[in-house]
C-alpha positions, 0 to 999 in steps of 0.5 A: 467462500470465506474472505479473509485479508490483512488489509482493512480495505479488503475486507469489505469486499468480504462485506460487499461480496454476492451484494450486488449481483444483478445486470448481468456480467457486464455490470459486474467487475472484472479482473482485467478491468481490476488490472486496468485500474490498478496499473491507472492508480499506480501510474498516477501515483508515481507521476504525482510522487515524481512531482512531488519529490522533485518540488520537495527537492528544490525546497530543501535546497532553497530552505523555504520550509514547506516540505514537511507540510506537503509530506504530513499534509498530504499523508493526512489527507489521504488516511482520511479519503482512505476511510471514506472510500473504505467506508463508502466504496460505490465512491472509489471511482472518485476517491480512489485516484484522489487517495492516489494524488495524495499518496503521491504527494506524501510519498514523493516527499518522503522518497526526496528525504531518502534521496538526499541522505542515500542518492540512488535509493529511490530508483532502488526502492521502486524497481524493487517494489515492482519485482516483488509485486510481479514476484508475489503475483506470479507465485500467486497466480501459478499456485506455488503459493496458496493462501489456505487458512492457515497461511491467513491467519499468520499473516494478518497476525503478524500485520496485527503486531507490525501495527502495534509495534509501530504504535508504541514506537510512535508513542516511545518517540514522542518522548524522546525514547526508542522501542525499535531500533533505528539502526544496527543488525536487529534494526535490519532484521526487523525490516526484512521482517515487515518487507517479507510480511507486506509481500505475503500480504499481496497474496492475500489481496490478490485472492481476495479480489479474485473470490469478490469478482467471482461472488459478483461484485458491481463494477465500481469495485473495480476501482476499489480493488484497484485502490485495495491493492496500492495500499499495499503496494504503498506499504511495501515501498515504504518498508522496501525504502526503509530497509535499504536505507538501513543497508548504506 
């Protein structure tokens, strides 16, 4: 049973995978306890980034200067309890809702800078993510889309060289330059682009998580499947925010 996804934190279900099988099915995780922890995970993060938003409002407002600490603060913060929980994943049940406080913060501020500048956007951005995610898994689950081989390859090529996109246009930007451009048809198109492969990218996640909880993965993982999954679903809000920024 091959494992195979774009996104780092599933492969280590493929790792983890058959590992663990011992204590009989109760000791082992679930898709309904997956479920259970993703819908804890994205609530969390969604009150937390409600928070946030508002709080990094009112500075913006009021000119105290500490949003920017709070979005770049809090968007380290959680790259770095990401790598631990993707390299310790027995430590999800902590990690996990700690990643999605932090992924909160980053995105609430985030969302508030969007928010401003186009006024509606975020409620867009968010119903629209929630679509696409009940959309991606019901094309799933229903089998009108199957991840064969094929279709995993393509799509973890193409989150390889959104990945390199993204670096060098970082790179280009901290001298002044643009790779990709900010605005514009082509600007859209590229969005569109990365929004449609961050939603095939769902598909992946969730077949993954189903073959790792039938090769008997322990019940921790539950929170690490849970955790895997509001990656993605993080990405996709932020190229879904993105996208209908470049749309006003």
């Amino acid at each position: 049973m091959a494992l195979r996804s774009s996104n780092p934190a599933i492969s280590v279900i493929r790792n983890q995978a058959g590992a663990f099988n011992f204590g009989g099915e109760e000791a082992g995780a679930t898709i309904s306890g997956t479920t259970t922890k993703s819908i804890l995970l994205v609530a969390l993060t969604m009150l937390v980034g409600l928070a946030s938003m508002n709080y990094t409002l009112q500075s913006i407002m009021y000119g105290n200067g500490v949003s920017n600490l709070l979005c770049y603060g809090s968007l380290i913060g959680a790259v770095v309890v990401a790598f631990i929980t993707i390299f310790n994943p027995k430590a999800s049940p902590i990690t996990a809702p700690l990643y999605a406080v932090l992924e909160g913060c980053a995105l609430g501020s985030l969302s508030a800078v969007y928010e401003i500048k186009f006024p509606g956007i975020t409620t867009t951005a968010v119903l629209s993510t929630f679509v696409v995610v009940l959309s991606m898994l019901f094309l799933w689950k229903y089998k009108i889309i199957v991840p064969t081989q094929k279709f995993k390859a393509i799509i973890t090529g193409a989150i390889t060289g959104i990945f390199v996109l993204y670096i060098i246009n970082m790179l280009v930007s901290l001298f002044g330059g643009h790779f990709l451009p900010s605005s514009g048809p082509v600007s859209i198109i590229i969005s569109l682009v990365v929004c449609t492969v961050a939603a095939f990218s769902l598909i992946l996640d969730f077949d993954n998580i189903q073959q790792g909880v039938e090769a008997g993965l322990p019940k921790e993982f539950e929170y690490y499947n849970a955790f895997s999954l509001l990656v993605t679903i993080c990405w996709l809000y932020i190229e879904i925010l993105k996208l209908l920024s470049k749309r006003e």
